[in-house]
C-alpha positions as CSV (number, residue, x, y, z in Angstrom):
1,X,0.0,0.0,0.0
2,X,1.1,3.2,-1.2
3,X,1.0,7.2,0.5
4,X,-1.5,9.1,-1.5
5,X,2.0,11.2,-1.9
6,X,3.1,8.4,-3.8
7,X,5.6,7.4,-1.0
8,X,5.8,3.6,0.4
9,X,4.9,3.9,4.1
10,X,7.7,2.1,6.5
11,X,5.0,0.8,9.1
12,X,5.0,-1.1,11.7
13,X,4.2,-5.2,11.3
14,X,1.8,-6.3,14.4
15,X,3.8,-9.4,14.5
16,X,6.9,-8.9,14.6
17,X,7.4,-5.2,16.4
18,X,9.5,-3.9,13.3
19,X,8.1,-1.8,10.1
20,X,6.4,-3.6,7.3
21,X,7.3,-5.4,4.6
22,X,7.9,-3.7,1.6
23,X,7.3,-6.9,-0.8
24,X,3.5,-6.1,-0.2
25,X,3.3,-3.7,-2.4
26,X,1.5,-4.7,-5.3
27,X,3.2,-2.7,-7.8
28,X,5.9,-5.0,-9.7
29,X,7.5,-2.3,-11.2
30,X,9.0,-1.3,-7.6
31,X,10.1,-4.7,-7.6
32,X,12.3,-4.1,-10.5
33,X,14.2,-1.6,-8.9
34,X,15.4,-4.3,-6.3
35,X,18.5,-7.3,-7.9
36,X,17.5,-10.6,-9.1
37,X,18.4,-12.5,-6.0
38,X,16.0,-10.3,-3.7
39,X,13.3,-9.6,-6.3
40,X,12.7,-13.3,-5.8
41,X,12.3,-13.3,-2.0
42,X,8.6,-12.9,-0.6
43,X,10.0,-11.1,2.9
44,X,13.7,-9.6,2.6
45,X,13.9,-11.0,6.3
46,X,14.1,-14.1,5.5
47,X,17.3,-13.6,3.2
48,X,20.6,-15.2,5.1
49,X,22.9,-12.8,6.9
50,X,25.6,-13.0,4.5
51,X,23.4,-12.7,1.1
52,X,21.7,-9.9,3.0
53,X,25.2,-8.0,3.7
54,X,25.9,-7.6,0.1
55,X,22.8,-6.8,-1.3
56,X,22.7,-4.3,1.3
57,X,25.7,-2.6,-0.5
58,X,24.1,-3.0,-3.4
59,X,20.8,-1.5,-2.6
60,X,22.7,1.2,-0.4
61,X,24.3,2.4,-3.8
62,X,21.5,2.1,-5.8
63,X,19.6,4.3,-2.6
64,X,22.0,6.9,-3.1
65,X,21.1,7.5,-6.9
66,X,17.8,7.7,-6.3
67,X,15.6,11.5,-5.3
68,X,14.7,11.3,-1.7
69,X,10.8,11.4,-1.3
70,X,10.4,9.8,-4.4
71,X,8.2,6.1,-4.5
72,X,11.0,4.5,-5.8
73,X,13.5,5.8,-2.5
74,X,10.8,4.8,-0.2
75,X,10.8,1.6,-1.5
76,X,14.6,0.7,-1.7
77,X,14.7,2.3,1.9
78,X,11.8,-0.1,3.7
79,X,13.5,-2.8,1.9
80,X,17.2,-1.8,3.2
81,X,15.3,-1.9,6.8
82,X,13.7,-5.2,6.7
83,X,16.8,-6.2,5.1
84,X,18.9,-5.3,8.5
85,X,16.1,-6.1,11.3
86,X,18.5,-8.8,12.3
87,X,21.2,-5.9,13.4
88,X,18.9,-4.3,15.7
89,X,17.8,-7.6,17.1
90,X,21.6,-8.5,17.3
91,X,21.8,-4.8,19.7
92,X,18.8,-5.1,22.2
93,X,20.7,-8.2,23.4
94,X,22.9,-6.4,25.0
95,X,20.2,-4.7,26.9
96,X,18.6,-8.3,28.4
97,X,19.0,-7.2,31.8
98,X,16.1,-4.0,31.3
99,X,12.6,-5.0,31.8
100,X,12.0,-3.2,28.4
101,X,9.2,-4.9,26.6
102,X,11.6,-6.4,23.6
103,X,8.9,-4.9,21.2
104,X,9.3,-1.6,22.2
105,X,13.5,-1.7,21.8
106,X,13.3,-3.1,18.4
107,X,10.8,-0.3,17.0
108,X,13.6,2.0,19.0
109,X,16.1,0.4,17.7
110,X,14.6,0.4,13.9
111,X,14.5,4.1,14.0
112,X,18.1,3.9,14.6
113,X,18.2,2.0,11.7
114,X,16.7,4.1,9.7
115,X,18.6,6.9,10.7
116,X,21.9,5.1,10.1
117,X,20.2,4.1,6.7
118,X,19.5,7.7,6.4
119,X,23.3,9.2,6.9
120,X,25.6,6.2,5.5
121,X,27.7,7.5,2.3
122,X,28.4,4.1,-0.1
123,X,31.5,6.0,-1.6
124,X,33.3,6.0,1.9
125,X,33.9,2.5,1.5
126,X,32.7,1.8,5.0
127,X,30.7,-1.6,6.1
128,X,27.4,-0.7,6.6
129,X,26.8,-2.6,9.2
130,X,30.4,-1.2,11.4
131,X,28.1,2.3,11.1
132,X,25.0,1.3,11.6
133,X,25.2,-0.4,15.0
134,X,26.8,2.3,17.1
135,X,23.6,4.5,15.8
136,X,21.2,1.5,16.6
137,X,23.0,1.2,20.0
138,X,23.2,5.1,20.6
139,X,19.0,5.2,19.9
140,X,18.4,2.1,22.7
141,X,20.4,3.7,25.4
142,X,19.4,7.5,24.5
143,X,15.1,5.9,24.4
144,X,16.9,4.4,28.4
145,X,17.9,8.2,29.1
146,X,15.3,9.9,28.3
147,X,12.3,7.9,29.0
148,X,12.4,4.7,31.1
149,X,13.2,6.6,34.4
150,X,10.7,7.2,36.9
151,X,11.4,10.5,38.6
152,X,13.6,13.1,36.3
153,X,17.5,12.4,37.2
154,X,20.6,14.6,35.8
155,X,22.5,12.8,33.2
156,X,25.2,12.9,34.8
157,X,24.0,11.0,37.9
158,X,22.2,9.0,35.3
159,X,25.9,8.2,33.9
160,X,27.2,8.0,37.1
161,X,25.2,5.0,38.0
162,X,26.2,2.6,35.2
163,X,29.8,3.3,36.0
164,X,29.1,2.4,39.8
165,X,27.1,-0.8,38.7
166,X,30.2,-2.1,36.8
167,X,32.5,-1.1,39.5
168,X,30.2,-3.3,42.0
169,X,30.3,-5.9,39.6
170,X,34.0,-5.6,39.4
171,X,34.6,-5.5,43.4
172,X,32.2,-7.8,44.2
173,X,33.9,-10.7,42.4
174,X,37.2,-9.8,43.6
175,X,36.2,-9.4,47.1
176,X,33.7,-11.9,46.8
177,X,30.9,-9.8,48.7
178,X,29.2,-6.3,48.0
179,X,31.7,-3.6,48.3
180,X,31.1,-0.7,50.9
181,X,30.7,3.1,49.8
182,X,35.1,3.8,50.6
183,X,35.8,0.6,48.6
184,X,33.7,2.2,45.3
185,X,34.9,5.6,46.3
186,X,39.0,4.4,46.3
187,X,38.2,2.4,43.5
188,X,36.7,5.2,40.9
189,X,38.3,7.6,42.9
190,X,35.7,10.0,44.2
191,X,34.4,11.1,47.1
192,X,32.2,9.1,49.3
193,X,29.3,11.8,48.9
194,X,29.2,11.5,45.2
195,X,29.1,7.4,45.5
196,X,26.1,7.9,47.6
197,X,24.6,10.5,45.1
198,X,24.8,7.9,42.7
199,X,23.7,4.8,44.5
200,X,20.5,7.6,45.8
201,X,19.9,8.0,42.0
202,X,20.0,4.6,41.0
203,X,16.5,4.4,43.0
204,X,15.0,7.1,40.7
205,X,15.1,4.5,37.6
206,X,12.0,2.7,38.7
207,X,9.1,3.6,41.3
208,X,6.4,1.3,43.3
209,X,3.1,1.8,43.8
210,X,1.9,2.4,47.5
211,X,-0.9,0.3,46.9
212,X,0.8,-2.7,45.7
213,X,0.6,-5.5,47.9
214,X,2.8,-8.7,48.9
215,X,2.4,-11.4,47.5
216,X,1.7,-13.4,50.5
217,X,-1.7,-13.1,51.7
218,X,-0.7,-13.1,55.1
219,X,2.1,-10.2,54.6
220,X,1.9,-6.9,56.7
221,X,-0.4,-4.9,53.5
222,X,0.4,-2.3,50.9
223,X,2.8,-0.3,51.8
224,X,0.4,3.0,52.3
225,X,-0.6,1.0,55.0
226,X,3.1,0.3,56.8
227,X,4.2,4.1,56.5
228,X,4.3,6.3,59.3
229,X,2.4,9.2,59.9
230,X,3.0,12.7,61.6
231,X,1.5,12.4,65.3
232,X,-0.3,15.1,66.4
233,X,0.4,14.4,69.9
234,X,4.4,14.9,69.9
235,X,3.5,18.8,69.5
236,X,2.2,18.0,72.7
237,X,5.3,17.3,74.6
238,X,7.6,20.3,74.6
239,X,4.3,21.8,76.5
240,X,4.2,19.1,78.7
241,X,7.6,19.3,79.7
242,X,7.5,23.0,80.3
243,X,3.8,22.5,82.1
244,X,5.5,19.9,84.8
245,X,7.5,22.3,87.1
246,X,4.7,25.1,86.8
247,X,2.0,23.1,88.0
248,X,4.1,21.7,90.7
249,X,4.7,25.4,91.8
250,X,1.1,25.6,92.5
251,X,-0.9,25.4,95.9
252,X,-1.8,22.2,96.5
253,X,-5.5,22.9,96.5
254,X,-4.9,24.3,93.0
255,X,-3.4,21.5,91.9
256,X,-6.4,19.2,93.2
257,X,-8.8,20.8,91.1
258,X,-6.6,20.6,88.0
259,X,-6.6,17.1,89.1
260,X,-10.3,16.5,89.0
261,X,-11.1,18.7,86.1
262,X,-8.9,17.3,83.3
263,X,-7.6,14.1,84.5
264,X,-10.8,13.0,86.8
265,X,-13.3,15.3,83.7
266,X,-15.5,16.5,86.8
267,X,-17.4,19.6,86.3
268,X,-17.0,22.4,88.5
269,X,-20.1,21.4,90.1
270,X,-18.6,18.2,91.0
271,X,-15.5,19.6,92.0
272,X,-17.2,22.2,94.6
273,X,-19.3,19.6,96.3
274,X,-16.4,17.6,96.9
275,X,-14.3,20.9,98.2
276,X,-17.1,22.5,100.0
277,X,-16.7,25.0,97.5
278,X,-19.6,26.6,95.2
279,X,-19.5,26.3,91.6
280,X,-18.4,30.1,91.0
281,X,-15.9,30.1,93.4
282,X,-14.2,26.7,91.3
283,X,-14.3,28.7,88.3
284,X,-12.5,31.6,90.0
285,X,-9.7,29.3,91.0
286,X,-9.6,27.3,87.9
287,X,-9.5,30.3,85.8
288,X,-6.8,31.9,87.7
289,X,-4.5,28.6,87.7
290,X,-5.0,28.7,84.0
291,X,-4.2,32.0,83.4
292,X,-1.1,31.6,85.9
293,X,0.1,28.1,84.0
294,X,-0.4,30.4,80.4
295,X,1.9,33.5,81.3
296,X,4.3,30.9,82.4
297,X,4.1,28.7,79.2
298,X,4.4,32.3,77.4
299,X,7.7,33.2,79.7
300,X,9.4,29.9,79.5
C-alpha cells in the first residue's frame, strides 16, 4: 500500500514489532528496482545474513542515486530496513538485563536503523553494518535516558550509576561480597558523597506503587498501610515538659482541682461539692491557675 503522496509507508508489522514489509506492495515495477536475488524473495527478512550484507551494498548504492521522497527511495529504503532487522535484534541483546518490553526496543532500535540508513555515504567504502550499530545502540540507550526513568534524574547522575554498577560488579567478584561506599569511592576515585549520590539515584530509575501488595496473603499490606504518619500528639510534649515544674509550683488545692477537672473530667459542680466550695468560686480558682500556668508557658 502506497501514501496518497506516492511514498511507500515504512509501518509497523503487528507481529513482529519492526516496520512492514515492503514486498507487499503490489506494484511490480518497484520490484524491478530491487537485484534478481532479492526480487525473488517474498520477505527480505528471510534472506541469510551473509546474502543480506551484500545486497545491502548494493541497494545502499543504488539508494544513493535515487531522489529522496520519491516512490521508488521509499521503497529501496523499507527494503534496506527489513533487510537489516536482524542488526537491531543483534543490539537489544545487549540490553537483556532491562525490563523493556523487547517490542518496544526493536521499533527504538529500527529508528536507529533508519537513521543510520539515512546518513551512510556508499562512496566512503565503509561496512554498513560497522556504522549502523553504534547508531542502533546510541538510539536504545538515549530511548533508556530519556524515558524509562521514573522521577527526572541529571544525566550525569544518570551516567554516574552505570559506571558504579560495573564497578560493584567488578569488586564484588574480587572481594567476593558487596563492596562498601570507601571501597567504590577508592576504587573510581571520588568522594564518598558522590558514591552515595549515585547509589541515591539509581532508586530514581524505577518507582512502586503504594498500593501494591505482597504477594503473601498473610504479609503486613500495601505499603500506604506500613508508612508512618505525623503524630499530632508529639506537639504535645515540649508543652508538657515545660507544664511539669509550673503546676508543681502551685498550691496544692490548685493543683487538686486541676486534678479532678482534666484528668478526673468532673465539672466544676462536681469539684465544689467535693471541696465544700460553690460552683463560681471553682471557676475563679480554675480560671486563675490557668491564666497563671499560660503567662508561664508564654515566659518559658
Amino acid at each position: 500500500m502506497v501514501t496518497p503522496t506516492g511514498e511507500l509507508p515504512v509501518s509497523a508489522d503487528p507481529s513482529t514489532g519492526g516496520p512492514s514489509s515492503p514486498s507487499a506492495v503490489p506494484d511490480g515495477g518497484l520490484r524491478d528496482l530491487l537485484p534478481s536475488q532479492l526480487a525473488a524473495v517474498d520477505d527480505p527478512r528471510e534472506i541469510a545474513p551473509a546474502d543480506a550484507r551484500e545486497l545491502t551494498r548494493v541497494l545502499l548504492r543504488r539508494l544513493s542515486a535515487l531522489e529522496e521522497g520519491t516512490r521508488e527511495y521509499s521503497y529501496v529504503r523499507a527494503t534496506l530496513v527489513e533487510m537489516n532487522l536482524s542488526l537491531v535484534r543483534f543490539a537489544i541483546r545487549r540490553f537483556t538485563a532491562h525490563r523493556e518490553p523487547q517490542e518496544d526496543l526493536l521499533q527504538v532500535g529500527a529508528v536507529g536503523l533508519i537513521k543510520a540508513i539515512d546518513r551512510f555515504d556508499p562512496g566512503l567504502g565503509v561496512e554498513f553494518t560497522t556504522f549502523a550499530l553504534p547508531t542502533v545502540l546510541g538510539e536504545i540507550r538515549r530511548h533508556f535516558r530519556d524515558t524509562t526513568w521514573a522521577v527526572h534524574v541529571p544525566r550525569r547522575l544518570q551516567e554516574l550509576r552505570i559506571v558504579l554498577a560495573r564497578a560493584q560488579e567488578g569488586l564484588a567478584q574480587r572481594l567476593d561480597r558487596a563492596p562498601t561506599v570507601a571501597e567504590l569511592a577508592e576504587h573510581l576515585d571520588l568522594s564518598a558523597e558522590e558514591v552515595i549520590e549515585g547509589l541515591t539515584a539509581a532508586n530514581g530509575h524505577t518507582a512502586g506503587s503504594l498500593d501494591l501488595g505482597t504477594e503473601d496473603d498473610d504479609g503486613p499490606g500495601p505499603l500506604a498501610e506500613r508508612l508512618g504518619e505525623d503524630d499530632p500528639d508529639l506537639s504535645l510534649v515540649d508543652d508538657l515538659v515545660a507544664l511539669k515544674p509550673l503546676v508543681a509550683a502551685l498550691p496544692e488545692r490548685d493543683r487538686l482541682i486541676l486534678s479532678m477537672r482534666f484528668c478526673e473530667d468532673l465539672t466544676q459542680s462536681q469539684i465544689g461539692e467535693r471541696l465544700g466550695l460553690s460552683q463560681m468560686h471553682v471557676s475563679r480558682l480554675l480560671g486563675r491557675t490557668l491564666r497563671r500556668l499560660r503567662e508561664g508557658l508564654e515566659d518559658a
